[in-house]
C-alpha positions as CSV (number, residue, x, y, z in Angstrom):
1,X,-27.6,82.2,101.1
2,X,-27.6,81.4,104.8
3,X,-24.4,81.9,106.7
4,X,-23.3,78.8,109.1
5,X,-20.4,79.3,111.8
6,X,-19.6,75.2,112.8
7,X,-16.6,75.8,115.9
8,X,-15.2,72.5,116.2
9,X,-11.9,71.0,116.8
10,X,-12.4,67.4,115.5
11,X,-11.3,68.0,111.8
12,X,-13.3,64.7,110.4
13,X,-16.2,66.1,112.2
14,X,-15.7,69.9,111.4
15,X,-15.5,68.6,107.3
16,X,-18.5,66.4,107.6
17,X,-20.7,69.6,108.7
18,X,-18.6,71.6,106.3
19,X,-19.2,68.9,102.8
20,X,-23.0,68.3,103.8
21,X,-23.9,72.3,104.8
22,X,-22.4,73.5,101.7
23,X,-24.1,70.7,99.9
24,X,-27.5,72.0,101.0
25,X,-26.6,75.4,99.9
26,X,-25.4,77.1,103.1
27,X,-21.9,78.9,102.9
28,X,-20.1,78.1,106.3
29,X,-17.1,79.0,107.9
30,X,-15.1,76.8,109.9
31,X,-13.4,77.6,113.9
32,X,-11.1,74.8,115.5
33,X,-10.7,76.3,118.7
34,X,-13.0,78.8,121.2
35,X,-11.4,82.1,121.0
36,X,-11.2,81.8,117.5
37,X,-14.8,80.9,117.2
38,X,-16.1,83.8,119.9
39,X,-14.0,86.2,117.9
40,X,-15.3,85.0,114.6
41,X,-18.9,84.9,116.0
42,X,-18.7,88.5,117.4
43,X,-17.3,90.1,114.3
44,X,-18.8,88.3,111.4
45,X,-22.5,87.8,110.7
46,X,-24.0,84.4,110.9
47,X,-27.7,82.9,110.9
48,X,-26.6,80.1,112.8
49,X,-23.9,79.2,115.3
50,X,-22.6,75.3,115.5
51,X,-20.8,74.9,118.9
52,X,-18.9,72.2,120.2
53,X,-18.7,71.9,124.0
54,X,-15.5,70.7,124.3
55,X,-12.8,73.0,122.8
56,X,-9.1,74.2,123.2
57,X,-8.4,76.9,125.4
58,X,-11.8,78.1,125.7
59,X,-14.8,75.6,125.9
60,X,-18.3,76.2,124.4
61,X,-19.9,76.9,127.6
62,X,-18.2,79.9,128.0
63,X,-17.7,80.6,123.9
64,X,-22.1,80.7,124.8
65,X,-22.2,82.4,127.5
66,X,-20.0,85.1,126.7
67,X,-21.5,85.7,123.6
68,X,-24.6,86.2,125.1
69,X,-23.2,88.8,127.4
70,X,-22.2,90.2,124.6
71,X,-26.1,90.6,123.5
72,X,-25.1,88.4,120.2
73,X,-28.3,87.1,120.0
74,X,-27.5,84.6,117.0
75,X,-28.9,80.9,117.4
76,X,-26.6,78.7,118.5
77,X,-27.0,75.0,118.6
78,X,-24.5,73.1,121.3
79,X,-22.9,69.8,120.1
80,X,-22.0,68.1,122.7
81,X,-20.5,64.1,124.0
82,X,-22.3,64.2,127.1
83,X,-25.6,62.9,127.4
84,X,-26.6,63.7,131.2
85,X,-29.9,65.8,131.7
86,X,-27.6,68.5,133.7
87,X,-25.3,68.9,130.8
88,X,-28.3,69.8,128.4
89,X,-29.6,72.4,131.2
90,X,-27.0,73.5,132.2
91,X,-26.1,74.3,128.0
92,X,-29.8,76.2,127.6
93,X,-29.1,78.0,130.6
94,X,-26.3,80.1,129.0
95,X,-28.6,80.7,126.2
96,X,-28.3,78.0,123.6
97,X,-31.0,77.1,121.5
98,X,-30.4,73.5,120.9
99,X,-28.1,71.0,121.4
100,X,-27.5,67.8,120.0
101,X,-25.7,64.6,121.5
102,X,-22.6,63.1,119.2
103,X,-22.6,60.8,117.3
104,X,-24.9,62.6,115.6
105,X,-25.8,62.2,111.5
106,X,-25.7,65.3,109.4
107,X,-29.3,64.9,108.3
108,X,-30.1,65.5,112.3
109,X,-28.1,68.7,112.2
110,X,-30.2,69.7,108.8
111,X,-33.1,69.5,110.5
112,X,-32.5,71.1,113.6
113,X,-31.4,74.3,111.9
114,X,-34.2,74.3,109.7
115,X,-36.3,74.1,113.0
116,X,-35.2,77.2,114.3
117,X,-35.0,79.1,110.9
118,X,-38.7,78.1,110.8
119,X,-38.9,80.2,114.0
120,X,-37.5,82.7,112.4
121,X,-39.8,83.2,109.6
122,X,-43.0,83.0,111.2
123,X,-41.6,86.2,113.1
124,X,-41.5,88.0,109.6
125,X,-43.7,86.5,107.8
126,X,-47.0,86.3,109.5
127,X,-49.5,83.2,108.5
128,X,-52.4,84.1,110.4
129,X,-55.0,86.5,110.1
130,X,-54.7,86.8,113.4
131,X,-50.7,87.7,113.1
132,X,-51.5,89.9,110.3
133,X,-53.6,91.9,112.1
134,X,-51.8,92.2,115.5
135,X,-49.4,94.9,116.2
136,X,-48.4,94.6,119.4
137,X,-49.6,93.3,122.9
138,X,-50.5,95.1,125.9
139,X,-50.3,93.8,129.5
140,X,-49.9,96.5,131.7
141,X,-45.8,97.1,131.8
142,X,-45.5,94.5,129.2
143,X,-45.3,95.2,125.4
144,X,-44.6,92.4,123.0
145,X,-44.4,93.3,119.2
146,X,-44.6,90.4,117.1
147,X,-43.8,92.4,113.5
148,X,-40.8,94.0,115.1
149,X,-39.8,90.8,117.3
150,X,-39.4,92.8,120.6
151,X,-40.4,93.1,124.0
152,X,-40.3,96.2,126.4
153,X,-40.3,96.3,130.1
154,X,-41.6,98.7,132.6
155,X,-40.9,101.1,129.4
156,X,-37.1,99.3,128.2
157,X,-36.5,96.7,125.6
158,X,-35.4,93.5,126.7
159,X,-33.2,91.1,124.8
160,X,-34.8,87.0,124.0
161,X,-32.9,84.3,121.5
162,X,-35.7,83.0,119.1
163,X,-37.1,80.4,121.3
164,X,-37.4,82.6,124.5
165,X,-39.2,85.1,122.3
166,X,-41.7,82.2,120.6
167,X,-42.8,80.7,123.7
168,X,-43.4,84.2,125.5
169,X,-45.5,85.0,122.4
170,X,-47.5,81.9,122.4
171,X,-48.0,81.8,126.2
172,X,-49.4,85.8,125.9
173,X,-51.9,84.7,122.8
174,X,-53.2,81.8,124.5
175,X,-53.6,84.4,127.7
176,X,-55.3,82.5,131.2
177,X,-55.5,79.3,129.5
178,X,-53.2,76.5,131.0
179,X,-50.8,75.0,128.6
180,X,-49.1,71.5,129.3
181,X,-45.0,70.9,129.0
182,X,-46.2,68.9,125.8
183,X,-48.4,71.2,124.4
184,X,-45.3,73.9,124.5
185,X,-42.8,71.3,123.4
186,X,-44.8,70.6,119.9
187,X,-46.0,74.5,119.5
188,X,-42.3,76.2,120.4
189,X,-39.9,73.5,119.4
190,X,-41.3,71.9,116.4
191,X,-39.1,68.5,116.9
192,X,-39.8,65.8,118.8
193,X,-38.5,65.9,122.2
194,X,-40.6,63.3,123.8
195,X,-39.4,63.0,127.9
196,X,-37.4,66.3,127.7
197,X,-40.0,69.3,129.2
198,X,-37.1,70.0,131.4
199,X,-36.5,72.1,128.4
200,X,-39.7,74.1,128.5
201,X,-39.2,74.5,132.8
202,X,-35.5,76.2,131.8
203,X,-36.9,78.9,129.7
204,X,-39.9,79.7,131.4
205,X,-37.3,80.6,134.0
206,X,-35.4,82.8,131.3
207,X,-38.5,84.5,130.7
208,X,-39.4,85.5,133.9
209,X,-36.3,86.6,135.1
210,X,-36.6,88.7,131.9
211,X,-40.3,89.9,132.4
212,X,-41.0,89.6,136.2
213,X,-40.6,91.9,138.5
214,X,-40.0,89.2,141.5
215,X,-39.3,86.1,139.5
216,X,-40.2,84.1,142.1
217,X,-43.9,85.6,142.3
218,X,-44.2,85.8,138.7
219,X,-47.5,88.2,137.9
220,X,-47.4,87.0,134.2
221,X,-46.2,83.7,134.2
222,X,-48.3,81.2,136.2
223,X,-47.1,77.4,137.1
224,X,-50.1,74.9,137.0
225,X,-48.4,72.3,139.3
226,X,-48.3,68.9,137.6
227,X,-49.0,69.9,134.2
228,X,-47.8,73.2,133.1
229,X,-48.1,76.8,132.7
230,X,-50.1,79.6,132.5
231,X,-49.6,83.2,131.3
232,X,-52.4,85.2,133.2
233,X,-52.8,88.5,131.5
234,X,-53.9,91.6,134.3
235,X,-57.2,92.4,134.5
């Protein structure tokens, strides 16, 4: 049985996730404020992290960011009031995974979590032939190990959340071929995000800050002004 951490300090809204989790068969713990939830998140385990923005004493931003610091690498999906295109960033910039805007329905919450667990599994559970067979990938001081869902770096393993580690996977087996923002949207995301590839922009700059040596004159990760990216492999 998954394990769901909802933080949350509306009550009606923390026992709406609570009753409809629990009646899809996930056993979830509640948190009503932000240090409770950061403390909860850091010593339990959870497969998945519901985070309200807005919270006593210690918001979600920093509840996210702080965790991530703390190399919890659980996903976590923001909720969130505001609906500005900087809020959203600004919330996958700390390392979130998702977020969704409020008032949202349950069945959108379902659906997003089953999204990202669907991630999950094609890390472990290869589909392809091609999966099957593939071990690891080699570009120069780059490793990526899709079996063991790591990545090392000039010879040290670097930490990704789920998506991060998807889309740098999919960008290296699709090597010197341009992909659009859409293209990456469908392939990483798996939900329709129609007129949001600001997404896909935000963690191609995770990744390279992660993988590039000079971020800013990626070797790997190529931008194909006006329509997207490239990941050139070294010849």
């Amino acid at each position: 049985m998954k394990k769901v951490l909802v933080v949350e300090d509306e009550l009606s809204i923390a026992k709406l996730l609570q009753y409809n989790l629990e009646k899809d068969g996930y056993e979830v713990d509640v948190a009503m404020d932000g240090q409770e939830g950061f403390d909860m998140a850091k010593e339990g385990v959870y497969d998945i992290i519901l985070l309200d923005i807005m919270l006593p004493g210690k918001d979600g931003m920093d509840v996210c960011r702080e965790l991530r610091q703390e190399k919890i690498e659980t996903p976590i999906i923001m909720l969130t009031a505001k609906d500005s295109e900087i809020d959203k960033i600004v919330g996958l910039e700390i390392g979130a995974d998702d977020y969704i805007t409020k008032p949202f329905s349950p069945r959108e919450v379902l659906a997003r979590m089953k999204a990202i667990f669907r991630l999950l599994s094609k890390q472990s559970s290869p589909d392809t032939k091609q999966e099957e067979q593939e071990t690891k990938l080699l570009f120069e001081d780059l490793a990526i190990y899709p079996d063991k869902y790591e990545v090392i770096v000039k010879g040290e393993k670097v930490d990704f959340t789920p998506k991060e580690f998807e889309l740098l996977l999919y960008l290296a087996r699709h090597s010197n071929r341009i992909l659009s923002r859409e293209q990456l949207l469908l392939a990483i995301w798996d939900f329709d995000f129609a007129g949001e590839t600001r997404i896909v922009d935000v963690h191609i700059s995770h990744l390279r800050e992660k993988i590039e040596s000079n971020p800013k004159e990626p070797k790997y990760i190529k931008t194909a002004r006006g329509f997207g990216y490239k990941f050139e492999a070294p010849k």
